[in-house]
N, C-alpha and C positions, 0 to 999 in steps of 0.2 A: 535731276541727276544727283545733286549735295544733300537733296532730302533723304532718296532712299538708301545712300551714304550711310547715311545717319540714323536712318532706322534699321541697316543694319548691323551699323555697330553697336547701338544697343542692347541688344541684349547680349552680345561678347562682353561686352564692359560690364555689365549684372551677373554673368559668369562666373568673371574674375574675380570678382568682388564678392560672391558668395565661396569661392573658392578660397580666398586669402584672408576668411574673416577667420577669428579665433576657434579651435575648437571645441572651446564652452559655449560656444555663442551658435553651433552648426544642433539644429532639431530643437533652439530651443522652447519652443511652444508645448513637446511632447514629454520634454525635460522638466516643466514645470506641471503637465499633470499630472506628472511620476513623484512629484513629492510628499502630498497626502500617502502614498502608498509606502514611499521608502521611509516615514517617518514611522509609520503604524510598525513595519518592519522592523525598523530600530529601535523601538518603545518598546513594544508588543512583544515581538520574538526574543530579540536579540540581548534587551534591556533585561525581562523578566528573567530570560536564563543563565544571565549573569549573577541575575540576587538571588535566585535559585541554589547555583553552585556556593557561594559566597555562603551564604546561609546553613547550607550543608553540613558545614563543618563547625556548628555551631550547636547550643544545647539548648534549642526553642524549643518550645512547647505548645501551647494554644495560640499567641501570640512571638513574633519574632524577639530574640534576644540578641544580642552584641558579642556573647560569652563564648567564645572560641575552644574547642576541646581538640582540634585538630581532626584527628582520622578515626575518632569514637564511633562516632555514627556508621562508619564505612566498615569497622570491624563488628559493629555491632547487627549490622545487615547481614554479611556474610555469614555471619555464627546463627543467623534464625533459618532454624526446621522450616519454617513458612516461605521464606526468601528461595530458598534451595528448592521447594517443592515448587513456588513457582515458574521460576528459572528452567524446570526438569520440565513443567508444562507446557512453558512457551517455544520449548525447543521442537516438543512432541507437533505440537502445533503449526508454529513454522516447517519446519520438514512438510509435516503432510501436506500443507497448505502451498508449498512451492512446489510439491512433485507432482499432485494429482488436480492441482488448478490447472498448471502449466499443464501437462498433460491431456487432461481432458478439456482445455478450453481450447487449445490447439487441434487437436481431433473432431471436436465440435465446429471450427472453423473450416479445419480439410470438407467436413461433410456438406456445410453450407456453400462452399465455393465452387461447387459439383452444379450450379446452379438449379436446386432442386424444384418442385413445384409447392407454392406455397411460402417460398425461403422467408418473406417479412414476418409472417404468423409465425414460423417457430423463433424468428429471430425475438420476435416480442417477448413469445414465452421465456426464452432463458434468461433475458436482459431483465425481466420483471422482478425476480425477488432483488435484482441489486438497486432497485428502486426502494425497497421498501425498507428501516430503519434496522439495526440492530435488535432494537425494545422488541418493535414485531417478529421479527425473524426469531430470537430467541425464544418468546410466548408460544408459537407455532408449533416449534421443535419441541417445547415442551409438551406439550398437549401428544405429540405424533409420539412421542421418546417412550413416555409416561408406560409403568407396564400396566395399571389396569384400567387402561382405554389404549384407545389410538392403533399404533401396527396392532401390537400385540395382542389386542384384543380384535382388531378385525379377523387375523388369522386364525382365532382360536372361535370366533363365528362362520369362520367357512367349514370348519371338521378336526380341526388341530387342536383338541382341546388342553393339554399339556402344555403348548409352547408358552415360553415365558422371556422377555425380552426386556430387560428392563436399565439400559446400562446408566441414568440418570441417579440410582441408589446406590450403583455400583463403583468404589473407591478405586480399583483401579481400571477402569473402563472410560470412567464420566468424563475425562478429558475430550475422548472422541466424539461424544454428543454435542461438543463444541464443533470439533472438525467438524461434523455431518454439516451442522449447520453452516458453518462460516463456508463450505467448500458451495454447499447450494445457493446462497447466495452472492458468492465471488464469480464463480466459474463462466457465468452467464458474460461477465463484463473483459473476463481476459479473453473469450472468444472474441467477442466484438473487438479487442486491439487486434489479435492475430491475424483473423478478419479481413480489417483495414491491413493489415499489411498482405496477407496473401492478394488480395486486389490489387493492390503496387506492384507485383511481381508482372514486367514483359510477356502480352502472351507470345511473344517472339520466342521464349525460352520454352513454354511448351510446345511450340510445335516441332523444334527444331530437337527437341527431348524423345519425343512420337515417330520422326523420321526416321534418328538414329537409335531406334527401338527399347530406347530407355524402358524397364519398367518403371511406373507409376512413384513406388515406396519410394526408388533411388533417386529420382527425380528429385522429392521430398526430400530426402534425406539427404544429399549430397549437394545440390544445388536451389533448394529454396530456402529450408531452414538456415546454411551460412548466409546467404542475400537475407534474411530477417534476422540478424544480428541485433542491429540497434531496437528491431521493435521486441527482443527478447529480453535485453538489456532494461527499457525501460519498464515494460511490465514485471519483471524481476525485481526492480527497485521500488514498482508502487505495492505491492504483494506485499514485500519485506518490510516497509512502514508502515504500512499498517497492522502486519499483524504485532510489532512491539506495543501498540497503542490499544489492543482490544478491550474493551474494558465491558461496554453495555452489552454485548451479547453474553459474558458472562452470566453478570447481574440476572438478568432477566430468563437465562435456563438454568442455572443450578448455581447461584452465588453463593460461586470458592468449591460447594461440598460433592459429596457428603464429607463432613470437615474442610479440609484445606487440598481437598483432591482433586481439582479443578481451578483454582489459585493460579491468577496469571498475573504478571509485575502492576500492570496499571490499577486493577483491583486492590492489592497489596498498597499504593502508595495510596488511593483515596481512604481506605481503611485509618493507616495511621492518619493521615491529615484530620478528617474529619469525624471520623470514628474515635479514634485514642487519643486528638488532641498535639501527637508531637510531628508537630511540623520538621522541628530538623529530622529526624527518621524518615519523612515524605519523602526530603527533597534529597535525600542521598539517595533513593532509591531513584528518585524522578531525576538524577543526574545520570546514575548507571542507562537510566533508559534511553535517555539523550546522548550519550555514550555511544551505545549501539546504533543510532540510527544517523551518527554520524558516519559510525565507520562505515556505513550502506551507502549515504547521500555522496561524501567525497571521492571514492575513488569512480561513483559511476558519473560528478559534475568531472572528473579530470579526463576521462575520456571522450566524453563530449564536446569537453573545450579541446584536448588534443585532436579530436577527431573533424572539428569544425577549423582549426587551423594549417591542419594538414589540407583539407578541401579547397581552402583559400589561398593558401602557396602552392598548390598542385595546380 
C-alpha cells in the first residue's frame, strides 16, 4: 500500500518541479538548437543591416570608408532619372502583381476546389513554373516576348502576316514583359495558399449556404473570402517582399532596357555596387529598400501577434 503511495506521488512531485523550475530553464533542449540559428540571424541579417545603413551615409567607393557626408548619398539617389524610373517601375509591378496574382490565383483555387477530374495534373501544371528559377523564367519569356520569333511569329505563320508584337524593344511597354512573366510564374503558387485555405473552410458552411439558397458568388464573397482573412494577409505580405527584391528576372529578360525602361531598385543597387564601384550609393538604395519591406513585415508581424493574443485571452 506505501509503495503505490509512492509511485504515485511521483510523478506529482516531477510535476511540480517541472512547473516551478525557472523559465529559461522550461524547453531548454529546443532553446539550445535555436542558437546556431539566432546567431546566423543576428550576424547575417540583423548585423549586416546595420553596417549597411551605417555605411550609407558615408562616401565609399570600391571599398568601405569611415568619411561621413550625412544625407549625400540619400539626396543624391532621389535627384537620379534612373532611381525615379525605377521606383515608377517597381510600383507598375507591384500593383499588377498584387491585383492579378491575387486574383487570378484565387479564381484558379475556386476552380480546383469544385473538385474536378484530374485536379493533381493541373495542380502540377500551374505550381510548375514556380519551381523553376527566375534565370529560366526570364530566358523563356524572352525567347516567347522576342518579336522575330516566338508568339509573334507563330501568329504571323498561321495567316497574320502583318502582326507585330514586340513589347521587349519597346520603352514604354517593357516593364510588362516583366509582369507577364513574374505573374506566370507566381500565380501558380498563390493558388496553392488559397487552395489550402479554401480546404479549411467547414463544409458545414456550404451546406447550410445551399439550404438557405445562397447563391454560389455570395457565398464567396460574403462569407468565405472574410473566413480567409489571415491566408490573404499572409500571401499579401509574401507577394509584397518579393516583388521589392526582383532583381534576376530582370537581368535575364531585358536588363534595365531598352535603356533604364525596365530598371527596378534591386538592379539599380547591384549596378552601383558592382558595376560603378560606389558602394555608399548601393547601400542607400539598399536601405530605402529595406525601408519598404519593413513597413510591409511590421504591421502584418503586429497583427499576427495581436491576433494570436487575442486567441489566447479569448
Amino acid at each position: 500500500m506505501s509503495n503505490n503511495l509512492t509511485n504515485q506521488q511521483a510523478p506529482a512531485s516531477e510535476a511540480t518541479g517541472r512547473q516551478r523550475r525557472h523559465p529559461l530553464l522550461r524547453n531548454l533542449s529546443a532553446k539550445i538548437a535555436a542558437i546556431p540559428m539566432v546567431l546566423v540571424t543576428l550576424v547575417g541579417f540583423v548585423g549586416c543591416s546595420v553596417w549597411s545603413i551605417v555605411y550609407s551615409f558615408t562616401s565609399s567607393k570600391s571599398l568601405p570608408r569611415e568619411t561621413f557626408v550625412g544625407l549625400k548619398q540619400y539626396d543624391r539617389l532621389f535627384d537620379s532619372s534612373r532611381w525615379q524610373a525605377s521606383v515608377e517601375n517597381v510600383a507598375i509591378y507591384g500593383v499588377c502583381s498584387l491585383v492579378f496574382s491575387l486574383g487570378v490565383g484565387f479564381l484558379l483555387a475556386v476552380a480546383m476546389d469544385q473538385k474536378i477530374r484530374f485536379e493533381n495534373t493541373f495542380r502540377t501544371i500551374f505550381l510548375y513554373p514556380f519551381a523553376l528559377s527566375f534565370i529560366v523564367t526570364g530566358l523563356v519569356w524572352q525567347w516567347l516576348l522576342n518579336g522575330d520569333f516566338g508568339i509573334a511569329q507563330v501568329i504571323r505563320d498561321i495567316g497574320f502576316t502583318n502582326f507585330e508584337f514586340n513589347i521587349l524593344s519597346d520603352r514604354e511597354y517593357s516593364i510588362y514583359a516583366i509582369v507577364i512573366a513574374g505573374l506566370w510564374q507566381g500565380t501558380g503558387f498563390v493558388m496553392a495558399l488559397m487552395l489550402a485555405g479554401l480546404r479549411g473552410i467547414d463544409q458545414d458552411i456550404w451546406k447550410a449556404a445551399r439550404v438557405d439558397g445562397i447563391p454560389a458568388w455570395r457565398t464567396y464573397l460574403f462569407i468565405v473570402i472574410p473566413m480567409m482573412k489571415p491566408v490573404f494577409i499572409t500571401t499579401l505580405v509574401i507577394i509584397a517582399s518579393g516583388i521589392v527584391k526582383v532583381f534576376d528576372l530582370v537581368v535575364a529578360l531585358t536588363d534595365g532596357g531598352p535603356g533604364v525602361s525596365s530598371e527596378l531598385p534591386a538592379k539599380y543597387v547591384y549596378d552601383w555596387m558592382f558595376g560603378r564601384g560606389n558602394l555608399g550609393q548601393a547601400l542607400a538604395a539598399s536601405t530605402v529598400m529595406l525601408s519598404t519591406v519593413l513597413i510591409i513585415l511590421i504591421p502584418w508581424a503586429y497583427l499576427e501577434y495581436s491576433q494570436k493574443k487575442d486567441a489566447t485571452h479569448g
